[in-house]
N, C-alpha and C positions, 0 to 999 in steps of 0.2 A: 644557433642564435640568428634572432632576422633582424634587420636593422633598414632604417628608413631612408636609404637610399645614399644618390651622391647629395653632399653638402656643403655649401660653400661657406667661407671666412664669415664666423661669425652667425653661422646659425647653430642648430641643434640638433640632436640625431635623436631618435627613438631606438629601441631593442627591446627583443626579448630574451630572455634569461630565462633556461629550465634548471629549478631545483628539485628534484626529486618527480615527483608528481606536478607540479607545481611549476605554471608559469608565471614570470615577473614582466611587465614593462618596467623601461627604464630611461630616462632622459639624460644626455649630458647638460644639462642644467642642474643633478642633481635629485629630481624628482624620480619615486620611484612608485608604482601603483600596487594593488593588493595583490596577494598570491591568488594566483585562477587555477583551476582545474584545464580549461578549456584554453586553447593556447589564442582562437578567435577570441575570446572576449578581452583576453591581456592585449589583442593587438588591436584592438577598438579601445582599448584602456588608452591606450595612447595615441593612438588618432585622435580625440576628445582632448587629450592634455596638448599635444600639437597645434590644436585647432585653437583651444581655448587661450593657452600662453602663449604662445609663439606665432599667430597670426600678425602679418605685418600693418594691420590694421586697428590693432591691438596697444595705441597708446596712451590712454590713461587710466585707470581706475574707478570706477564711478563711486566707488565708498570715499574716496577722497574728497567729494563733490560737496560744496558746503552748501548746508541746509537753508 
């Protein structure tokens, strides 16, 4: 299992998880990404969800945005 390093109070961690053939990302938020063959692309899978969710720059939603 590889996991995204140290992390302090209140952040998130990433992992991956091999099932069989099959690697999983995984978030402690919950979030879990496709099964890969290739264990690089599961950990680009969540680098992406990392980046995308958990950027601390990352505070509002723009579908929330009234038209």
């Amino acid at each position: 299992m590889l996991d995204s390093g140290d992390i302090r109070p209140g952040q998130n961690r990433t992992t991956t998880v091999e099932r069989g053939s099959f690697s999983i990302a995984r978030c402690t938020c919950g979030w879990s990404g496709p099964a890969r063959r290739a264990r690089a692309i599961a950990r680009d899978d969540a680098a992406v969800h990392a980046t995308a969710r958990h950027s601390p720059s990352d505070t509002s939603d723009s579908s929330d945005s009234p038209d």
